[in-house]
mmCIF file as gemmi writes it, N, C-alpha and C atoms, coordinates in Angstrom:
data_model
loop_
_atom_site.group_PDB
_atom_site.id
_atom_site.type_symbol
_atom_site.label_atom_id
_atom_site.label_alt_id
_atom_site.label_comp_id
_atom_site.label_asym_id
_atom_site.label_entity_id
_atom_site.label_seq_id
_atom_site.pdbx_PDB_ins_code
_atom_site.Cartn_x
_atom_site.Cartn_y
_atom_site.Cartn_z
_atom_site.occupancy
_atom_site.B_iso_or_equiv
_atom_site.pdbx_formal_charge
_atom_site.auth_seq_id
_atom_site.auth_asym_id
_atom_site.pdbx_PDB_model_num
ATOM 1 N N . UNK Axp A 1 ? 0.848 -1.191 0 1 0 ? 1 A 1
ATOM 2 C CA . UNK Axp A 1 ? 0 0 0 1 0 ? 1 A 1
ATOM 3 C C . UNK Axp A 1 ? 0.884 1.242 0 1 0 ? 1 A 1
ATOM 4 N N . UNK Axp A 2 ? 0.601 2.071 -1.098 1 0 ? 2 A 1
ATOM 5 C CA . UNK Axp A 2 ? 1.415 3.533 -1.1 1 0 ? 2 A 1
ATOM 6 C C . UNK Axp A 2 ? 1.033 4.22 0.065 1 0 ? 2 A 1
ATOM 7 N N . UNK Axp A 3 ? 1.68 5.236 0.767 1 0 ? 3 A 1
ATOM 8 C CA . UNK Axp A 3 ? 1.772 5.979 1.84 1 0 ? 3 A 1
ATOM 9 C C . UNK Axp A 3 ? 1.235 7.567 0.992 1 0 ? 3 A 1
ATOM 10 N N . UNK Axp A 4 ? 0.604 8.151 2.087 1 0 ? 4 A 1
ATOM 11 C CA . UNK Axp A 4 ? -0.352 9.075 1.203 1 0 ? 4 A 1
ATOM 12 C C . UNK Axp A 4 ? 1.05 9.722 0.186 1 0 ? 4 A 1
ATOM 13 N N . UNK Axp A 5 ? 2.342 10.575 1.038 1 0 ? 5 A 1
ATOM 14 C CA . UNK Axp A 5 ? 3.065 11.136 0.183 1 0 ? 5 A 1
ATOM 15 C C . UNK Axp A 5 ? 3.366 10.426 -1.689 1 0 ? 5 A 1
ATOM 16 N N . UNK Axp A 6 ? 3.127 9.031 -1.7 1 0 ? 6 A 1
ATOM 17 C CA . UNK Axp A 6 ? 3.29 8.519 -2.717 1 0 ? 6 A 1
ATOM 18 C C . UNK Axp A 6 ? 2.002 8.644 -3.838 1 0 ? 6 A 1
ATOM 19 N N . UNK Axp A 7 ? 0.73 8.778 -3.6 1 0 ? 7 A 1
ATOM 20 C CA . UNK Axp A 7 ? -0.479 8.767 -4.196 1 0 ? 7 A 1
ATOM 21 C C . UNK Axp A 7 ? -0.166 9.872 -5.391 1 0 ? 7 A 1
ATOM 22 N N . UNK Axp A 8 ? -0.775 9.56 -6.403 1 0 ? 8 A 1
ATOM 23 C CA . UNK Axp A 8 ? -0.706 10.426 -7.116 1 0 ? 8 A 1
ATOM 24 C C . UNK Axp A 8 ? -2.297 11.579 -7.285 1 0 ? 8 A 1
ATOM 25 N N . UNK Axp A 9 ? -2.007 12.7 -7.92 1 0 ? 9 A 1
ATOM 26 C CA . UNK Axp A 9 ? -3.346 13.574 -7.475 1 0 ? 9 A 1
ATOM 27 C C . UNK Axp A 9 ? -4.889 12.86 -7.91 1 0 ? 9 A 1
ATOM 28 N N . UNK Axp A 10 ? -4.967 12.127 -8.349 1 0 ? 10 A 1
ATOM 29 C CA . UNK Axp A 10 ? -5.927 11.555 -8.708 1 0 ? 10 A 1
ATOM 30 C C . UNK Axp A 10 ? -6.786 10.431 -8.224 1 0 ? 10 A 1
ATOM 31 N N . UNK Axp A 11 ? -5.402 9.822 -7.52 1 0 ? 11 A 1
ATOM 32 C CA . UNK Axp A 11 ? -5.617 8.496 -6.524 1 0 ? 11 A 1
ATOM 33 C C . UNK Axp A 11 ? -5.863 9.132 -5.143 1 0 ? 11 A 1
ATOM 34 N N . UNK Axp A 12 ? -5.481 10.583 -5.073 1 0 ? 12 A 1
ATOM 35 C CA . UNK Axp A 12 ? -6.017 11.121 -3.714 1 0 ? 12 A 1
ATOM 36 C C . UNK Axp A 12 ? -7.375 11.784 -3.541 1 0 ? 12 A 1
ATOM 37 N N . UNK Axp A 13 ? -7.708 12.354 -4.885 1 0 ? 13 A 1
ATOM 38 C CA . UNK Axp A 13 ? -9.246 12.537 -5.222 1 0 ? 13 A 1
ATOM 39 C C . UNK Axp A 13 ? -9.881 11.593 -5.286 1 0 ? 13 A 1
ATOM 40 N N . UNK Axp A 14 ? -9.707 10.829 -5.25 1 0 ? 14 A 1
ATOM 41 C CA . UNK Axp A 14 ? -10.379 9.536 -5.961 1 0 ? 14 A 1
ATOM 42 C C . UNK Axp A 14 ? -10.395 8.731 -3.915 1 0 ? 14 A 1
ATOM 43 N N . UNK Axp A 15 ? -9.278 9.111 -3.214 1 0 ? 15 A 1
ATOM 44 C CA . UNK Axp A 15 ? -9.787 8.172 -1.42 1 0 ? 15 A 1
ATOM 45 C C . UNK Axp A 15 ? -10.457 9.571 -0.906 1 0 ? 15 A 1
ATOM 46 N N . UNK Axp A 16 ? -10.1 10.702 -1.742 1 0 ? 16 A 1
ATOM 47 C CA . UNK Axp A 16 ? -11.224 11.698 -1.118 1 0 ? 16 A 1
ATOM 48 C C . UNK Axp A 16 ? -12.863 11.555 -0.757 1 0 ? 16 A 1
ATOM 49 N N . UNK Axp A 17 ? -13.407 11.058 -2.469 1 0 ? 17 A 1
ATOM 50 C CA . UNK Axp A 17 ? -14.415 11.036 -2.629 1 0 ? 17 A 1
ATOM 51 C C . UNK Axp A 17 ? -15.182 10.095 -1.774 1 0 ? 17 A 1
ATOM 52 N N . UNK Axp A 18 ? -14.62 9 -1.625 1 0 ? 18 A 1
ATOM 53 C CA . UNK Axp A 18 ? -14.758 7.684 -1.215 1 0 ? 18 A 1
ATOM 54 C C . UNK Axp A 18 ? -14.809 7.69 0.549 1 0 ? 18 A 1
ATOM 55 N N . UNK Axp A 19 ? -13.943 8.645 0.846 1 0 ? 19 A 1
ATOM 56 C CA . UNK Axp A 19 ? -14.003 9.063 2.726 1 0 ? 19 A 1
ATOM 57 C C . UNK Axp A 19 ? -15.274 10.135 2.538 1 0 ? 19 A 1
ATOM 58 N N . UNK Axp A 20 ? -15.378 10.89 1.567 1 0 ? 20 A 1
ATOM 59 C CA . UNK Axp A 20 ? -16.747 11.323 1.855 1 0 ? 20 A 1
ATOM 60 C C . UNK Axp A 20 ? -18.055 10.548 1.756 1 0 ? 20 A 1
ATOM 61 N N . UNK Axp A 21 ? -18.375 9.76 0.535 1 0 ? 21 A 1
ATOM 62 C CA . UNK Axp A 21 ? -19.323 8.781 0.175 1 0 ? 21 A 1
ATOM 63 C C . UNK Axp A 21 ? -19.37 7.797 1.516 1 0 ? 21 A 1
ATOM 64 N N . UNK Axp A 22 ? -18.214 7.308 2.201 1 0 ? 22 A 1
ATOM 65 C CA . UNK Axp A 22 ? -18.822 6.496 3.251 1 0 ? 22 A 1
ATOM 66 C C . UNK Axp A 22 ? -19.02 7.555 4.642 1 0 ? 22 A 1
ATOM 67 N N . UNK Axp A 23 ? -18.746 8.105 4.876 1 0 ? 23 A 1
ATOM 68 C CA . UNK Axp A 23 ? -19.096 9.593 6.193 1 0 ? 23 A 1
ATOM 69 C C . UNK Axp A 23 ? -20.539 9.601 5.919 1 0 ? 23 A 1
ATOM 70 N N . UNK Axp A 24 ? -21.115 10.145 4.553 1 0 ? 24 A 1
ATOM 71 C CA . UNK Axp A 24 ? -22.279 10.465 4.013 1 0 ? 24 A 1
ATOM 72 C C . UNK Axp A 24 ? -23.169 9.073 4.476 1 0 ? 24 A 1
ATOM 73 N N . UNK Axp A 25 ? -22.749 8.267 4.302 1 0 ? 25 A 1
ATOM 74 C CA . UNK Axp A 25 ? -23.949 6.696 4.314 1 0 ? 25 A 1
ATOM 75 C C . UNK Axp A 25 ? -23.477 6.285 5.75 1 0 ? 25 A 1
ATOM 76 N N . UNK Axp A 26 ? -23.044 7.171 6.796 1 0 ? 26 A 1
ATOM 77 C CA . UNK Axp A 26 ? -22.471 6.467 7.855 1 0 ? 26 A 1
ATOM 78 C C . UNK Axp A 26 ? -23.88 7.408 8.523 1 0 ? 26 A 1
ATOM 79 N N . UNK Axp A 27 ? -23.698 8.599 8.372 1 0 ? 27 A 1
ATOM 80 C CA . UNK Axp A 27 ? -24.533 9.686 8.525 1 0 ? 27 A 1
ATOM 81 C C . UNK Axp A 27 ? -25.575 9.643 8.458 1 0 ? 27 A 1
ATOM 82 N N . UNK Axp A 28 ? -26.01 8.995 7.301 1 0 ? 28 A 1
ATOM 83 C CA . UNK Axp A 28 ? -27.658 8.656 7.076 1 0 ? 28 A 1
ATOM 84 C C . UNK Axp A 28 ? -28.128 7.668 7.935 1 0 ? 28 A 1
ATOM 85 N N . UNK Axp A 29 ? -27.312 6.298 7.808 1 0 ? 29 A 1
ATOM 86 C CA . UNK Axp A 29 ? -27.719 5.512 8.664 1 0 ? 29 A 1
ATOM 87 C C . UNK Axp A 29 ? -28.168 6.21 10.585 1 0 ? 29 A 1
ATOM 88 N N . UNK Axp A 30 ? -26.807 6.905 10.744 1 0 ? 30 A 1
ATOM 89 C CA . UNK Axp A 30 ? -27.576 7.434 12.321 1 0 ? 30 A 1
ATOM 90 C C . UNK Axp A 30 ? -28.501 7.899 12.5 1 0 ? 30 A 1
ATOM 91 N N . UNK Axp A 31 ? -28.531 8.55 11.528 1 0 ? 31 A 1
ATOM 92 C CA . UNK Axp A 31 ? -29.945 9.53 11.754 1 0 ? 31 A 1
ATOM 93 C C . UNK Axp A 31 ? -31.261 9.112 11.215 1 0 ? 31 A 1
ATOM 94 N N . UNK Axp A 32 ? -30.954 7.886 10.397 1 0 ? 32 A 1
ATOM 95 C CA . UNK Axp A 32 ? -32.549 7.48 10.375 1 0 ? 32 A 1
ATOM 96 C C . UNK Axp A 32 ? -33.247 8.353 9.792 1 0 ? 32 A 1
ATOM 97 N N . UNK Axp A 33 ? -34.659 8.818 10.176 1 0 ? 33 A 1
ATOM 98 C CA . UNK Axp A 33 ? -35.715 9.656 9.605 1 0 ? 33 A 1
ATOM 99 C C . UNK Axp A 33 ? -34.998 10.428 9.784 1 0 ? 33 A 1
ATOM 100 N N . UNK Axp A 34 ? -34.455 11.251 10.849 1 0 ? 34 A 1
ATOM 101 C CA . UNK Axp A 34 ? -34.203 12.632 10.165 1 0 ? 34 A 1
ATOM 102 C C . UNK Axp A 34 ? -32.974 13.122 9.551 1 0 ? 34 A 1
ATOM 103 N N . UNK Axp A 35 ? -32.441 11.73 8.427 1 0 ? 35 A 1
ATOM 104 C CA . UNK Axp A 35 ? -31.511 12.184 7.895 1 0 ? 35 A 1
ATOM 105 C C . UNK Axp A 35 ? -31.787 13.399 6.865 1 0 ? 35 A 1
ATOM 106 N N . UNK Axp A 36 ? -33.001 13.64 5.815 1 0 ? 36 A 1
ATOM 107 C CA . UNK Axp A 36 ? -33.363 14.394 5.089 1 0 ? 36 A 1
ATOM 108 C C . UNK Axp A 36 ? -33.334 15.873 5.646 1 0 ? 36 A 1
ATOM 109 N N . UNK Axp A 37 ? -33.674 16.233 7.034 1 0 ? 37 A 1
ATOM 110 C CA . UNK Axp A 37 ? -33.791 17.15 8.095 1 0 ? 37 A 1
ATOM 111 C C . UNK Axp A 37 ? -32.181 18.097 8.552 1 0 ? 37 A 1
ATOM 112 N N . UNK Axp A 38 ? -31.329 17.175 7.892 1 0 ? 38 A 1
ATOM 113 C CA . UNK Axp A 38 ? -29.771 17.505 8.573 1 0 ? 38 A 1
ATOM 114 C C . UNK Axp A 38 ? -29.213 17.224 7.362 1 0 ? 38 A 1
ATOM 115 N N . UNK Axp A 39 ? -29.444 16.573 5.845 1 0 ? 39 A 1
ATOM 116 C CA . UNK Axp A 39 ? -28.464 16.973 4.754 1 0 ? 39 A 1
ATOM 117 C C . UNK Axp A 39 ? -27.614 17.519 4.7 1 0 ? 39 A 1
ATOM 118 N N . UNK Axp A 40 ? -29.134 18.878 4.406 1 0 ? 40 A 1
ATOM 119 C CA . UNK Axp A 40 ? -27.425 20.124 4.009 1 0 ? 40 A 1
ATOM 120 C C . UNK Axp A 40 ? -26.398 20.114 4.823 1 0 ? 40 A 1
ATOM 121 N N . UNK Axp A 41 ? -26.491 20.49 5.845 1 0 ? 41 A 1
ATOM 122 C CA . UNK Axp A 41 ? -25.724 20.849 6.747 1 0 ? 41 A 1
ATOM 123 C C . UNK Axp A 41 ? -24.37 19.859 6.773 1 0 ? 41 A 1
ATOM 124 N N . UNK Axp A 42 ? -24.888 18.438 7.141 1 0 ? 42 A 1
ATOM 125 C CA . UNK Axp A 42 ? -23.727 17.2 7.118 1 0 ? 42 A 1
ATOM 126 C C . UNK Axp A 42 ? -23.271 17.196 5.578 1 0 ? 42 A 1
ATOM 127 N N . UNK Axp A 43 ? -23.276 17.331 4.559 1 0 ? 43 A 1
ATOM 128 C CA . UNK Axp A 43 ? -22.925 17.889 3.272 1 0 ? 43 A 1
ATOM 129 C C . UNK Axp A 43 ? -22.032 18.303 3.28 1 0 ? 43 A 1
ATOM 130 N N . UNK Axp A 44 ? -22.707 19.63 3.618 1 0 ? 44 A 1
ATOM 131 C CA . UNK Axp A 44 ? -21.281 21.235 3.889 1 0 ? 44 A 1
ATOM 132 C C . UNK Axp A 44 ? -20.516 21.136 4.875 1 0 ? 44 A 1
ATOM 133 N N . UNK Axp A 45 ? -20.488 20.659 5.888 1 0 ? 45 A 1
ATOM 134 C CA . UNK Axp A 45 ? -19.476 20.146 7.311 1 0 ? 45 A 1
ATOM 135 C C . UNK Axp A 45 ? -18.47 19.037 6.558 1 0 ? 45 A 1
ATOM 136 N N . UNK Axp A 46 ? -19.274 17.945 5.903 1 0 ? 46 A 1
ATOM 137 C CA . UNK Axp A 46 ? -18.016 16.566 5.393 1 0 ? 46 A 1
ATOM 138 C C . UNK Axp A 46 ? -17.381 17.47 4.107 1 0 ? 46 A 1
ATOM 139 N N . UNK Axp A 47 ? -17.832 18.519 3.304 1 0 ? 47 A 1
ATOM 140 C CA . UNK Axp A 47 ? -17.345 18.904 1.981 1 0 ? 47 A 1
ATOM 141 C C . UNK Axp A 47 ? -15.889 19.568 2.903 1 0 ? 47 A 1
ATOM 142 N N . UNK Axp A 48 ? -16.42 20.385 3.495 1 0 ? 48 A 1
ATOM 143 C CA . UNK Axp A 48 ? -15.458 21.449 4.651 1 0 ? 48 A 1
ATOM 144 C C . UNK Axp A 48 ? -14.331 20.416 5.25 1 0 ? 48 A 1
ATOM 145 N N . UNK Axp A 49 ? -14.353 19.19 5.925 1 0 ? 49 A 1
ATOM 146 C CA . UNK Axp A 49 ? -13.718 18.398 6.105 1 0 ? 49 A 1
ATOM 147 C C . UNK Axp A 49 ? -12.69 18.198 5.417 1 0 ? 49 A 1
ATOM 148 N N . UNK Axp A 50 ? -12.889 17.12 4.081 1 0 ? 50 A 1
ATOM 149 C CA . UNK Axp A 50 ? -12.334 17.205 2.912 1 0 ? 50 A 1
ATOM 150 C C . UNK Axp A 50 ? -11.462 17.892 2.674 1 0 ? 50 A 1
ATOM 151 N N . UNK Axp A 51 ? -11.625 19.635 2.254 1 0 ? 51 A 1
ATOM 152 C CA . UNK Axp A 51 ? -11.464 20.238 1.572 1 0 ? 51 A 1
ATOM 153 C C . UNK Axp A 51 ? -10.093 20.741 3.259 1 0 ? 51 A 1
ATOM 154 N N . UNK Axp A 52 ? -10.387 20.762 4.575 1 0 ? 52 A 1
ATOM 155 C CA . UNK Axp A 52 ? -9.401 21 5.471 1 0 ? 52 A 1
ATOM 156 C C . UNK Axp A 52 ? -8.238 19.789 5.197 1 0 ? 52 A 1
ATOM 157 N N . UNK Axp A 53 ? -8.526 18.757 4.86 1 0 ? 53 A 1
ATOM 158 C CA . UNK Axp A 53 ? -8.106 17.566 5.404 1 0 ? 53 A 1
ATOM 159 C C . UNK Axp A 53 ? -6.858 17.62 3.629 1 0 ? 53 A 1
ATOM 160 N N . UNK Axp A 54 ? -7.129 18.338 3.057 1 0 ? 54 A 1
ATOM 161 C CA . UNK Axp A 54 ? -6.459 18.484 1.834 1 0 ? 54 A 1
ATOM 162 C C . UNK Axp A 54 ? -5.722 19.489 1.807 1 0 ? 54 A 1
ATOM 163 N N . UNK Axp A 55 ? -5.95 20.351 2.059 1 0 ? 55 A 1
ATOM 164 C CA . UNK Axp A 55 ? -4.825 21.759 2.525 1 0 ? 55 A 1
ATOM 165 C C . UNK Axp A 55 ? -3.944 20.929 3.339 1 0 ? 55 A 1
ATOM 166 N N . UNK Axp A 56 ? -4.127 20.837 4.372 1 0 ? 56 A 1
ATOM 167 C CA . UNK Axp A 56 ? -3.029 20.082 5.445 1 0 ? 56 A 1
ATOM 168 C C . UNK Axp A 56 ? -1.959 19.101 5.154 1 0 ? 56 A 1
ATOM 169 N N . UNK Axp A 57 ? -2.332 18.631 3.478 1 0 ? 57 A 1
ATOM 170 C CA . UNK Axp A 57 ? -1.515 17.881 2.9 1 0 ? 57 A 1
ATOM 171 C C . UNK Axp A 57 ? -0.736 18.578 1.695 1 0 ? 57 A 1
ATOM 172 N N . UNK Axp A 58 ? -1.137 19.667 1.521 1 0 ? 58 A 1
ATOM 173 C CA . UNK Axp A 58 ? -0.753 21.078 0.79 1 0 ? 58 A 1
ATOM 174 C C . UNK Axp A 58 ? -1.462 21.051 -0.511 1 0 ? 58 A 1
ATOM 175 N N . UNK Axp A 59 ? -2.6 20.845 -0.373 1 0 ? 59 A 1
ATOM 176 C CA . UNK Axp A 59 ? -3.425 21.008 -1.592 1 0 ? 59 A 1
ATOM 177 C C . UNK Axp A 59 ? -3.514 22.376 -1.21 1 0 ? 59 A 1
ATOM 178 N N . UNK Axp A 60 ? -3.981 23.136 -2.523 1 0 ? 60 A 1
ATOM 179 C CA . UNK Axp A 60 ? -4.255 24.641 -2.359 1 0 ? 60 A 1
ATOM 180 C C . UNK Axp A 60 ? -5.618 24.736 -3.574 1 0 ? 60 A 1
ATOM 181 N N . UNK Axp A 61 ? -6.24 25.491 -3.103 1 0 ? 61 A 1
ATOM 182 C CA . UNK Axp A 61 ? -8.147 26.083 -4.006 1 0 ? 61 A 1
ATOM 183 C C . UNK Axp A 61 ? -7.391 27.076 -4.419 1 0 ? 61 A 1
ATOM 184 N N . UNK Axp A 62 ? -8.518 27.273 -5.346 1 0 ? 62 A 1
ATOM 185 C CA . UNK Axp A 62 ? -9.092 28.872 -5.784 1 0 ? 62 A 1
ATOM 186 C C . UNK Axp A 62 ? -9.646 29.611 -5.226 1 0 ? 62 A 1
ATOM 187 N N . UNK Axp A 63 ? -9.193 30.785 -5.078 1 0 ? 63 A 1
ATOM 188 C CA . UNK Axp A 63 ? -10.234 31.381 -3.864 1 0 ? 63 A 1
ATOM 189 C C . UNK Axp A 63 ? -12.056 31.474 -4.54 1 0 ? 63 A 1
């Protein structure tokens, strides 16, 4: 198994998506009915995640 420094940018988008997609179905499951009620919000908190959790590895956005 490559060590994150080894991943290439694509293979790190690509365990990005995939740590979000399971957060997201981890999420729904707790909440049951009122997962529809708390979406957005758990959405924009795991996107925000992500998007911290990628800087810290020196990804850089657009402003």
């Amino acid at each position: 198994m490559k060590t994150a420094d080894e991943l290439t940018p694509d293979q790190v988008k690509a365990n990005a998506k995939e740590w979000y997609r399971r957060q997201v179905e981890v999420s729904r499951m707790a909440l049951g009915a009122a997962w529809e009620a708390h979406l957005e919000w758990i959405e924009e908190y795991l996107k925000q995640e992500v998007k911290e959790r990628l800087i810290a590895r020196g990804w850089r956005f657009k402003a």
